[in-house]
N, C-alpha and C positions, 0 to 999 in steps of 0.2 A: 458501818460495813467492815467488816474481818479480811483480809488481803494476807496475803503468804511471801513468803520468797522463793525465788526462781534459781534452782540448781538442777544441772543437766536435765534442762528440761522438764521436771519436775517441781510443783509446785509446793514446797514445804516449810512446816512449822519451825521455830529454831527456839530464840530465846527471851527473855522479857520481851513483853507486849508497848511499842509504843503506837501512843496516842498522837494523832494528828485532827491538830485544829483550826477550826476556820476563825484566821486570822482575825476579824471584823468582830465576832459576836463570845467568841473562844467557846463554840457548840464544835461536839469532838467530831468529823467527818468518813474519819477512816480509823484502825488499828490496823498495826501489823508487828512480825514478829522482828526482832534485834537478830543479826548472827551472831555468833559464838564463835569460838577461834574454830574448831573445829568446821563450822557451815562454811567458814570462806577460803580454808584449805579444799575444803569439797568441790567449792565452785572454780578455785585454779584448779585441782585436779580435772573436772567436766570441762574446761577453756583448754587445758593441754589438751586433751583427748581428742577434742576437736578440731583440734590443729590440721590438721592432714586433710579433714574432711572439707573445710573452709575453703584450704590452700586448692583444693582437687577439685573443688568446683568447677565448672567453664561458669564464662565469665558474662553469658547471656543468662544462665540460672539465676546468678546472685541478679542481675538486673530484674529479672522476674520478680524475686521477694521483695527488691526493695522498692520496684514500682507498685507492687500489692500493696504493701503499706501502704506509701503515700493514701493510693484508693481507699484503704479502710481507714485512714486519718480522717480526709474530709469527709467521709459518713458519720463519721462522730463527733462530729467537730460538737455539737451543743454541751457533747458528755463529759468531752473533755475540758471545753472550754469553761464549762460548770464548777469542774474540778479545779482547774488552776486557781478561776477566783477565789473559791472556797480556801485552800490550803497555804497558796500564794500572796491573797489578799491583793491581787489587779483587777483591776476594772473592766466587767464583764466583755467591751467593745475591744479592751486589747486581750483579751485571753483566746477572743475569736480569732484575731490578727497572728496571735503567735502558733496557733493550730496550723494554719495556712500555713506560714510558713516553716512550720514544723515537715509539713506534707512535700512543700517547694523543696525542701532539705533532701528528703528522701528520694523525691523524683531526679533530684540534680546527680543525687550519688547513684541511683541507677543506669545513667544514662552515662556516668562516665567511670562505672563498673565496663563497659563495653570499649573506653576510649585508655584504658593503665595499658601503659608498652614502653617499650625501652627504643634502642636504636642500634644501626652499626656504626662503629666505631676505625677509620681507617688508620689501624697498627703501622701500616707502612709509612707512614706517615716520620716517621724514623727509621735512621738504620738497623736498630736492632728490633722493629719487627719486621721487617721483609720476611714474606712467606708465610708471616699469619693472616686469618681472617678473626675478625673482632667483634662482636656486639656486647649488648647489656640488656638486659632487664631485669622489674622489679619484682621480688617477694616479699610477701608479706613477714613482718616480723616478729607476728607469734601471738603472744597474748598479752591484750590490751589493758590496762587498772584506768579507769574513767571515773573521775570525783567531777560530779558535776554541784553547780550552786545553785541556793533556791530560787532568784529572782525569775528564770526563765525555767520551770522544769519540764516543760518537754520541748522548745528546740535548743537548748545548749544540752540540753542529754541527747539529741536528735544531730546535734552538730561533732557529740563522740563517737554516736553510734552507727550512724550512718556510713561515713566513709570507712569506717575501719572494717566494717562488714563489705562495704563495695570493689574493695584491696585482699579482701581472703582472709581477713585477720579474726578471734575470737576475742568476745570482752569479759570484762568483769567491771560490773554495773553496781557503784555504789554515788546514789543519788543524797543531796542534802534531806537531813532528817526530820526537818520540819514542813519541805513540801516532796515526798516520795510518792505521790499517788499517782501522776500524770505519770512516771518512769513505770510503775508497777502498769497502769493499762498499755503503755507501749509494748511494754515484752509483751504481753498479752495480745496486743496486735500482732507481734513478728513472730511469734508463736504461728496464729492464725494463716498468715502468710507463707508458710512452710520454712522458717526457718529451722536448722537441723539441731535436736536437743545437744544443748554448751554452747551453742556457738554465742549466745547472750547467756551471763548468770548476773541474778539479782541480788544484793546484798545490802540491808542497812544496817546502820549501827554512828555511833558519836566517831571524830575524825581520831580521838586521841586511842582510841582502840581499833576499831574496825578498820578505819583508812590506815594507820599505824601497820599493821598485820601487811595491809593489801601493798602500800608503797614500796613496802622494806623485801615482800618478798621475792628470794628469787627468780621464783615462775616466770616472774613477770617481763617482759621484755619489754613495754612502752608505757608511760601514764600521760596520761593527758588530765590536766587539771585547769579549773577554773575556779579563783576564787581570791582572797587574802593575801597581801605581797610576802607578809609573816609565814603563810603557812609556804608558797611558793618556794621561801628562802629554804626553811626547813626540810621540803622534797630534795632539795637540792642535795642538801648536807647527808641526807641518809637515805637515797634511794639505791647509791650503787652504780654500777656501767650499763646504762640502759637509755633510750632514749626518752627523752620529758619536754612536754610541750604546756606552757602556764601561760595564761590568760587571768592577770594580776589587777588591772583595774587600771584607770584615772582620774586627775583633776580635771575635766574635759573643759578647754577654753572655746569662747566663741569670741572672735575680734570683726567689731562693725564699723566698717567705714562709713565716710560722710556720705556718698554716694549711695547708700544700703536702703530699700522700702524701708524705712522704720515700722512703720505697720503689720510687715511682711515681717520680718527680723521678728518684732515682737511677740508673735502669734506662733511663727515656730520656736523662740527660746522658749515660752511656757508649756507648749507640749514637752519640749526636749529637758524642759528641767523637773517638770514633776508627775512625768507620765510615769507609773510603777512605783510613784512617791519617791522620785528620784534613785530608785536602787537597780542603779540599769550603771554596766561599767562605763558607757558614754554619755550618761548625762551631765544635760550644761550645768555648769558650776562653776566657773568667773568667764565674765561676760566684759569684753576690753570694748568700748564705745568713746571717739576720737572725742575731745571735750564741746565741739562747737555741738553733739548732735546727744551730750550724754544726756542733758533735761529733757529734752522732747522722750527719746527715747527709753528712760525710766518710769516716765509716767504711761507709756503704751506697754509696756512691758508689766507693768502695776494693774493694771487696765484688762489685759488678755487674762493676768493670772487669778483674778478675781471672776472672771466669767468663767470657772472652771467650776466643777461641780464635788462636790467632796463627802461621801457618804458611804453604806454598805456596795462594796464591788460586785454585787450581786443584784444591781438594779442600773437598771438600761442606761439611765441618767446619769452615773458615776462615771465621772472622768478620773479623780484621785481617791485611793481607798486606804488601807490602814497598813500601817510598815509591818514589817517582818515580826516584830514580836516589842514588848514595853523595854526591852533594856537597849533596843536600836533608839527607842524614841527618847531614853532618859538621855543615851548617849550626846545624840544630835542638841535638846535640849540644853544638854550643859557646854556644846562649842556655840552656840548663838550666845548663850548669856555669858559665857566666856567675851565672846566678839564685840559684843555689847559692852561689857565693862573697862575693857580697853580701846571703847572708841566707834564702833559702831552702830550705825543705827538700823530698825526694822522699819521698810516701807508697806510690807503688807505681812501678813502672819505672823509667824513667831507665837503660837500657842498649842495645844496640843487638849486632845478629846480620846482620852483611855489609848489606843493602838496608831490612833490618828494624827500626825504632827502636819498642820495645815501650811500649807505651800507657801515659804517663807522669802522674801527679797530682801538683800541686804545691802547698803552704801556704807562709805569709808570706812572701810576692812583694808586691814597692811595685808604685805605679801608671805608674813610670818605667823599668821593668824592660823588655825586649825581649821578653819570654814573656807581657807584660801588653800594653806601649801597641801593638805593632806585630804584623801577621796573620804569628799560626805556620805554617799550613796543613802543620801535623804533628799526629802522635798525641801533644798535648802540652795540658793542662786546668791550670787553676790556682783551688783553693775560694777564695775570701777571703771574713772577715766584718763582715759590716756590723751598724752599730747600729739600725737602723728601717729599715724600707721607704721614707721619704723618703732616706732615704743611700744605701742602696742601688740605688737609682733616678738620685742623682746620680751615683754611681760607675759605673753600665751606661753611660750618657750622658754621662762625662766621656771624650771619646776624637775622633778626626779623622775618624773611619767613619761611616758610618748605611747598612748594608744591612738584617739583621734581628737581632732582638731578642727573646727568651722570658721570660717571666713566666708563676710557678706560685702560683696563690692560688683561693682559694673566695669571696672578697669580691669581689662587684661594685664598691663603691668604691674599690678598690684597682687593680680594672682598669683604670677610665676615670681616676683618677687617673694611672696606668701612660699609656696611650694619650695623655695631655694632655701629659705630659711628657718621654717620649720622644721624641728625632727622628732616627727612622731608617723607614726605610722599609718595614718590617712590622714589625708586634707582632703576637706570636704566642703565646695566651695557654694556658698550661696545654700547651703542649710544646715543645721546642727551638728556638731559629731554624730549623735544618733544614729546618723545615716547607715544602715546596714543591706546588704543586696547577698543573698546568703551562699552566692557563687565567688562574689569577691574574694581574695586573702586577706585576712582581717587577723590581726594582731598588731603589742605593740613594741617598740623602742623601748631602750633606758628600765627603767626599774615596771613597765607595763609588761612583761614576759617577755617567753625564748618562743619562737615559733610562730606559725600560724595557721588559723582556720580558715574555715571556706573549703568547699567538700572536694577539689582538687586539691589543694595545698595541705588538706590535712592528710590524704590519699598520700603523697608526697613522703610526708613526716612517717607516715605511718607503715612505709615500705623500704626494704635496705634493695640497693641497686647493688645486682648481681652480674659482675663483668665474666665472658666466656673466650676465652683463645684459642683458637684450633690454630694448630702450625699444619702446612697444607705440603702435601708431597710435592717433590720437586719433581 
């Protein structure tokens, strides 16, 4: 099927035709066209233009559009959810899951389209404001650059697009190039919805051109990115004075005390470690298990990941489906057999079927290993164990990351102990980092990003607070 790019409003052709394919079988799903420098000056010009018109909204209209969404999301949830597996290669049970929540995304940002305000402020409060009155509130800050990544393609484009529309803001929508179809039916929903042509422009194209153009320019007043701590670092260096919100990834540790269901523990690490073939920025990937409970609990954990089902993400059965493309799988490939040569052994998997690298468990791995210090975002876990739950705590926490972090215990001491010493940016207690609730604020610490999501908090980021002083007659 043939797909366009979206400039004010307008649905158009631009430049070379890329081909989108489903991950699992590599049968092409979609085409669409590249922009050109030319197409994505057009769509910051259509995002200015629309500035005014976002901004001058009242603030029940925008909740209007983007409660219609949500509605026209779970209408199509089959179509879309069709689409992610195809393009994205997830497994059809979670591509329904991320619909929903795409939908919950929207509904949340409509609802608190109605709740953005500011406050007053008491100037007098010092002597040199007597006589003023003071408040603040927020505007939006213009036009938005949104690089979104492929693992989730419609709610982390849902988690760009949403709030910034629910704050008055216009975007420019440039989706990962390998799953761009679920972003293309979105605008098409927010189209449908009545959103006002610019106020969303669609743009695809490679990051080292197209996103190059969109970062650097100055139109731009905010980017919100999610993806590579590499590219993150590089936003940094050459974006300019504008504000930037990156969502970089982690090593996501889970630490299991002796007190933990092992059975319980075990059943959610295997979801959490190879649900989306582990290419999720919080899945499990070192797994701290106190030594008295590390046997038992390798072999349940060996056990849950083999009841897992591994085949086309296009059949009801599929729990794990095929990675992002063969140079993700050759990569992963060569840190296992890396891990392996220095010392590691494979409890289950460690092999790989064309796109498919089979959900891999791994024991004695160091803390300088590539499958430990640096983000797999493979179907690839490692047990290691520790002596107490103070080691185990410095080992979840010895690392460059801080997004989120799980901890499975029945002690309340052990939690706020957990909580005081971790620094990552959730603890998540009694189930996997995984854990995501899409109103939360979610981002990380340390080398995991600046800022954070969750559809108030990106609201937040996504607005400059505007103070007013009126000096009042005497």
């Amino acid at each position: 099927m043939e797909y366009k790019l979206l400039i004010d409003g307008q649905w158009v052709d631009a430049g070379p035709a890329l081909e989108v394919k489903n991950k699992y079988n590599g049968e092409v799903v979609g085409v669409l066209p590249t922009a050109r420098k030319e197409d994505l000056d057009a769509a910051i010009d259509a995002a200015e233009r629309a500035e005014d018109v976002m901004a001058d909204m009242p603030a029940h209209k925008r909740a209007e559009i983007l409660l219609k969404t949500a509605t026209l999301l779970r209408e199509r949830t089959e179509d879309l959810a069709k689409t992610i597996a195809a393009e994205a290669g997830k497994a059809l049970k979670f591509a329904r899951a991320e619909v929903d929540r795409a939908a919950s995304t929207f509904t949340i940002a409509g609802e608190e389209a109605k709740r953005l305000h500011g406050e007053t402020i008491p100037l007098d409060a010092v002597p040199s404001g007597e006589g003023y009155f003071g408040f603040w509130t927020r505007r939006p800050v213009g036009v938005i650059a949104a690089v979104s990544p492929f693992n989730f393609p419609l709610n982390l484009v849902a988690h760009k697009v949403a709030p910034a529309l629910a704050s008055g803001n216009t975007l420019v929508l440039k989706p990962a190039t390998t799953t761009p179809l679920a972003a293309v039916k979105l605008c098409q929903i927010l189209q449908e919805a009545g959103l006002p042509a610019g106020a969303i422009n669609l743009v695809v194209g490679s990051g080292g051109t197209v996103g190059e153009w969109l970062i650097t320019d100055p139109r731009v007043d905010k980017i919100t990115f999610t993806g590579s701590p590499e590219i993150g670092r590089h936003i940094l260096a050459v974006a300019g004075i504008k504000k930037v919100t990156l969502e970089l990834g982690n090593t996501s540790p889970v630490v299991v005390a002796p007190d933990a269901d092992l059975d319980f523990v075990a059943k959610r690490c295997a979801l959490g470690a190879f649900y989306n073939s582990g290419q999720v920025c919080i899945s499990v990937q070192r797994i701290y298990s106190q030594k008295q409970v590390f046997e038992p609990f390798a072999e349940k954990f060996v056990k849950a990941t083999d009841a897992l089902v591994v085949g086309d993400p296009l059949d009801e059965r599929v729990d794990v489906g095929p990675m992002i493309d063969s140079k993700e799988v050759d990569r992963i490939e060569g840190w296992v057999n890396e891990a392996q040569g220095a010392g590691a052994h494979v409890l289950t998997g460690g092999k790989r079927d064309g796109t498919v690298y089979y959900p891999t468990i791994l024991t004695g791995v160091e803390a300088d290993m590539k499958v430990v210090a640096e983000e797999a975002f493979a179907p690839v876990a490692s047990v290691i164990s520790s002596d107490d739950f103070e080691s185990a705590l410095k080992q979840a926490n010895d690392t460059k990351f801080g997004l989120q972090v799980g901890v499975f215990t029945k002690d309340v001491d052990r939690v706020f102990k957990a909580v005081k010493r971790l620094n990552f940016g959730g603890v998540i207690v009694n189930d996997t980092p995984n854990f995501r609730a899409d109103h939360m604020p979610y981002g990380g610490n340390r080398q995991s990003g600046l800022g954070r999501e969750g559809v108030k908090f990106a609201m937040e980021d996504m607005t400059n607070i505007q103070l007013v002083a009126i000096r009042l007659n005497s």
